[in-house]
C-alpha positions in Angstrom: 8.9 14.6 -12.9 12.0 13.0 -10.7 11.5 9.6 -9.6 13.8 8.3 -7.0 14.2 4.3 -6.1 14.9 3.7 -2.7 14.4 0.9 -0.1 11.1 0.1 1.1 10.3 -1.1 4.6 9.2 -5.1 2.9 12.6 -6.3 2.5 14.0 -6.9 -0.7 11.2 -4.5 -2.4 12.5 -1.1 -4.2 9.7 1.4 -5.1 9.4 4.4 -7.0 9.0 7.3 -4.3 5.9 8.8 -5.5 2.5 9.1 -3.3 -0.5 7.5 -4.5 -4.5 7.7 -3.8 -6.7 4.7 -3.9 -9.9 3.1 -2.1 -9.5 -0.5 0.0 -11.3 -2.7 -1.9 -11.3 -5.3 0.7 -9.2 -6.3 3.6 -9.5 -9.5 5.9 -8.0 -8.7 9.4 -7.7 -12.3 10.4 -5.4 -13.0 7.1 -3.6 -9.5 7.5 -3.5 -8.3 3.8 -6.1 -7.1 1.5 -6.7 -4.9 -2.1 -6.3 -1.0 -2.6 -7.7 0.4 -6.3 -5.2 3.4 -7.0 -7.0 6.1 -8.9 -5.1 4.7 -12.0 -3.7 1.3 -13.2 -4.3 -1.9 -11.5 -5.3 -3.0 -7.9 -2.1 -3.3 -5.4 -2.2 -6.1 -2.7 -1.4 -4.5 0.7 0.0 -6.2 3.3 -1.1 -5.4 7.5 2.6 -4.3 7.8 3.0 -1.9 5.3 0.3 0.2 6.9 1.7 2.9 8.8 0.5 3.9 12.0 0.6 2.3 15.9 -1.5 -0.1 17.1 -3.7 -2.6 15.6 -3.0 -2.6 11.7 -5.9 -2.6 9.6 -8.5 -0.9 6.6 -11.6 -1.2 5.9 -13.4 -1.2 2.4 -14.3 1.9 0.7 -11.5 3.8 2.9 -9.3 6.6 1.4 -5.8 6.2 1.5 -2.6 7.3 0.4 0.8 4.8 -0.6 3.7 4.3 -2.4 4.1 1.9 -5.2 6.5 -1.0 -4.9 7.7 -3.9 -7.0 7.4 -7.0 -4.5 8.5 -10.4 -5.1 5.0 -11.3 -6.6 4.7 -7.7 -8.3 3.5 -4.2 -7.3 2.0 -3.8 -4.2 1.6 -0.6 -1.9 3.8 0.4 0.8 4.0 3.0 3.5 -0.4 3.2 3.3 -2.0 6.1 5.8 -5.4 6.1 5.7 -6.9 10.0 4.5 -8.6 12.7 6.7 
């Protein structure tokens, strides 16, 4: 399998571009950031402004969704998140 590392649209962050599936665990819409469980390895934090999309940014628990792996500054989080279906 190829990985490529390119930039991510959180500054600073590089990523491995590979699409992931996971559930929202939770996430607060006041506080703008919440947990996704990818179908393997550890939960991801997930900020409001990696999710892709127009309009009001948010997920709610239990969704499906889709992202891309990134190393932030306080380790991996998702990136680039669209919501399934």
């Amino acid at each position: 399998m190829k990985e490529a590392v390119i930039n991510s649209s959180v500054k600073g962050n590089k990523k491995m571009a590979e699409r992931q599936s996971g559930t929202v665990k939770w996430f607060n819409d006041e506080k703008g950031f919440g947990f996704i469980t990818p179908e393997s390895g550890p939960d991801l934090f997930v900020h409001f402004r990696a999710i892709q999309g127009n309009g009001f940014k948010s997920l709610k628990e239990g969704q499906k969704v889709t992202f891309i792996a990134v190393q932030g500054q306080k380790g991996m989080q998702a990136d680039e998140v669209q919501a399934e279906g």
